[in-house]
N, C-alpha and C positions, 0 to 999 in steps of 0.2 A: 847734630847727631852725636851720641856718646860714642867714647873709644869701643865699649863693651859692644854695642849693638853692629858698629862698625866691622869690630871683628870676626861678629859673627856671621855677618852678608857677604865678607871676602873669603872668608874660609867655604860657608857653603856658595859662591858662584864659583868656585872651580871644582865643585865635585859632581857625577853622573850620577851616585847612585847613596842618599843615605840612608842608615840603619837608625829606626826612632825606638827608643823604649822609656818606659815609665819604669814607677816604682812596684812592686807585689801589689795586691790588691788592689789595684786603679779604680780611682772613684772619677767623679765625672768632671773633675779640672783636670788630671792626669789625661782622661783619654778623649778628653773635650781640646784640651793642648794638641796632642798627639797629633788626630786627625786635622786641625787647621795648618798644622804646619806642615802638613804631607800633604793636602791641597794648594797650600800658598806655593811649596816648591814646583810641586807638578807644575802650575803656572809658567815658571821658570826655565820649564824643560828638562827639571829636575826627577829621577825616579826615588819613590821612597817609600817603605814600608815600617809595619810596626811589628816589633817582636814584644810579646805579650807575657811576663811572666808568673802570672796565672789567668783562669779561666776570663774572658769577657764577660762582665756581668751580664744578665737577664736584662735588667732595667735600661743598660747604655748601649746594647745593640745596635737599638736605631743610629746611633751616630757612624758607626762605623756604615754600617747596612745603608745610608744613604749616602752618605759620602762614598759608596766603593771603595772602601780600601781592601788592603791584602795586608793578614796580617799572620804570626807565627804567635802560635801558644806554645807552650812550653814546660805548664805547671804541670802534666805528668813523667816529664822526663825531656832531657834533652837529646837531638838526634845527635847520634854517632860523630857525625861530620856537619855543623851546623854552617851554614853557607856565611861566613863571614867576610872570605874573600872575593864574592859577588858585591859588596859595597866598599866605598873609599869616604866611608865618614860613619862617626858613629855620635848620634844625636840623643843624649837622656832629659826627659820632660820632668819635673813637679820633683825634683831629689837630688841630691848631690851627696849623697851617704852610701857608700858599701851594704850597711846593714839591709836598707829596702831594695835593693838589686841582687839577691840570692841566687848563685851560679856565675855571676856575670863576669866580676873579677877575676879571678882564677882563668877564663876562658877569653877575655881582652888581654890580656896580663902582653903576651909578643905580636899584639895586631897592633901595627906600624899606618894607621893612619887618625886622622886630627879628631880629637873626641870632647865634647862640647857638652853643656850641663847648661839649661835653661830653668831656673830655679826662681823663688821666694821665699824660700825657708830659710831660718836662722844657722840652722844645723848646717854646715858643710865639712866636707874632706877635702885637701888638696890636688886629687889627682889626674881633673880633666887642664886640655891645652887650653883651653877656653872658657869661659864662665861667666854669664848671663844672669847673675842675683840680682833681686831687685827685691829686698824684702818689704820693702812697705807696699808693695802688690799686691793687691787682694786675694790674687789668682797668678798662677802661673799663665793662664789664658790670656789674662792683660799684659803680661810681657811679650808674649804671643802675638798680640793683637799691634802691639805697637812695632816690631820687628816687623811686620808684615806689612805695613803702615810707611817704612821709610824705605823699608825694599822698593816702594813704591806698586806694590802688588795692590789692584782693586780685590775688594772683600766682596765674593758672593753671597747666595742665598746660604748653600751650603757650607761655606768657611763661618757665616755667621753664628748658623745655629750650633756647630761645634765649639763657636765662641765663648757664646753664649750659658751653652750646658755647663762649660767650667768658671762663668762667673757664678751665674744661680747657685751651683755645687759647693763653691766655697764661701759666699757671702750667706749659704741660708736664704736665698731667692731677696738679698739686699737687707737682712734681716741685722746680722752681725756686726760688731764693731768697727772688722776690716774692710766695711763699704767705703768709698771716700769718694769724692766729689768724680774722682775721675772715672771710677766705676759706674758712675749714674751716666755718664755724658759716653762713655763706651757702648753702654746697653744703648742707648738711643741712638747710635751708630747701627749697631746691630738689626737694629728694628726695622729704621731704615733700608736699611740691605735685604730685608725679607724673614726675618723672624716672626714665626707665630708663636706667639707668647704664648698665650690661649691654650692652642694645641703642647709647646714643650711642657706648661706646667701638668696637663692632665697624662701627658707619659711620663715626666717624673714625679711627681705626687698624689695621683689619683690611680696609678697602675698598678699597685702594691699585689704582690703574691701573695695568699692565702697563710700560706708557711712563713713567709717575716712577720703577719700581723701578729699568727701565734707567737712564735720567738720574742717577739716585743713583749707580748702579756708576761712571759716567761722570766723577762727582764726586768719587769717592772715588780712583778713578785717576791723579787731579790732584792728588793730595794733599801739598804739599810740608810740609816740617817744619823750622823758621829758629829764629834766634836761640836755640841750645842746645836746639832744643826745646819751646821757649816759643809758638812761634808757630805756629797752622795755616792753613795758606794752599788753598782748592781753587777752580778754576775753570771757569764753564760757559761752552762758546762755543757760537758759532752753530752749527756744525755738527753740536755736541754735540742742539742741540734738533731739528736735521733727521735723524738717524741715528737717533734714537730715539722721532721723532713726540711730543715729548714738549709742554709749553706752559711757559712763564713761572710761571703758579703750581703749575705742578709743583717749582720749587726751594724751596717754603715748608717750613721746618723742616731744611732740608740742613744748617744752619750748624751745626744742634746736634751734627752726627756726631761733627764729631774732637774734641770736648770730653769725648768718654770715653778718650780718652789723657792719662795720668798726668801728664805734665810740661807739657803745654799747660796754656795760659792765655787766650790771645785765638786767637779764629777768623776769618777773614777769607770769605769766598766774593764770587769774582767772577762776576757775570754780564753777558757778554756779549748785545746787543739785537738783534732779529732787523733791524731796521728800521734806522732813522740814529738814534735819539735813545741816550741816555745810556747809559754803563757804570754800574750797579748794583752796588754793596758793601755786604754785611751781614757786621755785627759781631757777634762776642758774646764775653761773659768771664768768669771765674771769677771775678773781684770785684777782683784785685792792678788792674787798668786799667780805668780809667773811659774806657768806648768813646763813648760818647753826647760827653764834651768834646772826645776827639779826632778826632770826628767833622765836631764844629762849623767846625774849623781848614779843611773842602775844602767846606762851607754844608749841611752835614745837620747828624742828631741823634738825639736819642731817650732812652734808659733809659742809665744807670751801667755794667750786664749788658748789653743788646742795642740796638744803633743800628742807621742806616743811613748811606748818602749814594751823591751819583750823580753823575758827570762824565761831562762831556762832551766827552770825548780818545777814543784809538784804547783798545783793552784791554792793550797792553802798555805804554802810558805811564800809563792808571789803576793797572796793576797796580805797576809802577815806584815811583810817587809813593805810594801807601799804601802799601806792602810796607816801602819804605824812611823813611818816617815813624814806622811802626807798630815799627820794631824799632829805631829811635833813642829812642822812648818805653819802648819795654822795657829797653833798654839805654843810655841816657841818657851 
């Protein structure tokens, strides 16, 4: 057993009660994470909840909704008095960056107990006691999975499929490059334990809202095509989200479209906010561009394949300064 893993089974067996959170808009390795290790602990006799900050998607309900948990939303405001002092641990899943934790900083800043970061992302910040990276991870779920594993905790039906949800979510259902050998022999762990494949792909893949399908076509309308080629550029604006009733985590997974065009390489999508705060950019690449570095250059981050990052300009000067960055790095 590694020191890392080590540390993180001593620090949580002497706590009663921990505080779990992910990143903003939790996709389904974030809150695929979340929920297994709020299961694995309950095992434990451990109490744990999730503080959520923004809405629970549509799509990933059922994870929580079966698994029972209890969890704190957030994204419309924080409460006055937000019960911190009801736990003695504070647990963040899928991120170790200030920037994906909006409110949080500021409001741990004098909470006096061990704060721990279970991560696979490149991007980190210095300021948890503890630290759980394992970038070659396909998933934060697989670091998940193996913690849970040396704890010595058996893996249910319900720990699995939350397992599970965060391998499928970030491998592309095994599709992507950061599948690796140990991901395959995981999932078949999984399956083992009680996973219906069958049934989770037809509520992640076949359950689609009416309103993301449009949003998609909206997407794809926007579809420009630069630098020879090479480059896919599509953009969601606000009215794009009022014309088709659609929400913000409705654009999860749009970036992968144009990357089934032959001569693309890097994908761009811009999203424009309904509100005042930042212009939203996700990346992704077929491998020639390391998006996560050129990321770093505007203060995001992430994976080599898939980044983000977020300004806070109008959308045609976000779009302006990446578009024209993005195709000096292809074309240097």
């Amino acid at each position: 057993m590694t020191d890392q893993y080590q540390q993180f089974i001593d620090v949580l067996s002497h706590c009663k009660r921990v505080l779990v959170t992910t990143h903003v808009r939790p996709d389904g390795d974030a809150l695929g994470t979340c929920a297994a290790l709020v299961l694995a602990m309950k095992k434990k006799g451990i109490e744990a909840e999730v503080l959520l900050l923004s809405h629970l998607p549509t799509k990933y309900k059922f994870v929580f909704e079966e698994a029972g948990l209890v969890h704190h939303d957030v994204e419309k405001g924080w409460p006055e008095h937000f019960p911190f002092a009801n736990f003695d641990c504070f647990l963040v899943a899928d991120t170790g960056t200030w920037s994906q934790l909006p409110g949080v900083q500021e409001r741990i800043a004098n909470w006096n107990v061990p704060k721990l970061v279970l991560d696979h992302h490149l991007t980190q910040e210095d300021w948890a006691d503890h630290k759980l990276v394992i970038t070659e991870a396909a998933a934060a779920g697989e670091i998940a999975a193996e913690l849970i594993e040396l704890w010595n905790i058996p893996i249910d039906s319900k720990m699995a499929m939350a397992l599970y949800v965060a391998l499928v979510s970030d491998t592309g259902w095994f599709q992507f490059s950061n599948t690796r050998p140990f991901t395959l022999r995981l999932a078949a762990t999984l399956m083992e334990a009680g996973v219906d494949t069958d049934h989770l792909y037809q509520l992640l893949y076949q359950n689609e809202r009416a309103e993301r399908v449009a949003l998609q076509a909206r997407a794809m309308q926007s579809l420009e095509l630069l630098a020879d080629g090479q480059l896919a550029v599509m953009t969601i604006r606000k009215q794009d989200f009022l014309d088709t009733k659609a929400s913000v985590p409705d654009t999860e997974n749009l970036i992968n479209v144009p990357l089934q065009i032959r001569t693309v390489e890097v994908a761009l999508l811009f999203t424009e906010p309904l509100d005042s705060g930042p212009v939203r950019v996700s990346l992704r690449s077929k491998g020639q561009i390391d998006v996560a570095k050129f990321a770093q250059q505007f203060g995001g981050g992430g994976h080599a394949r898939a980044a983000g990052l977020k300004l806070q300009a109008s959308l045609a000067d976000t779009h302006a300064r990446v578009v024209g960055a993005m195709q000096k790095t292809i074309h240097p």
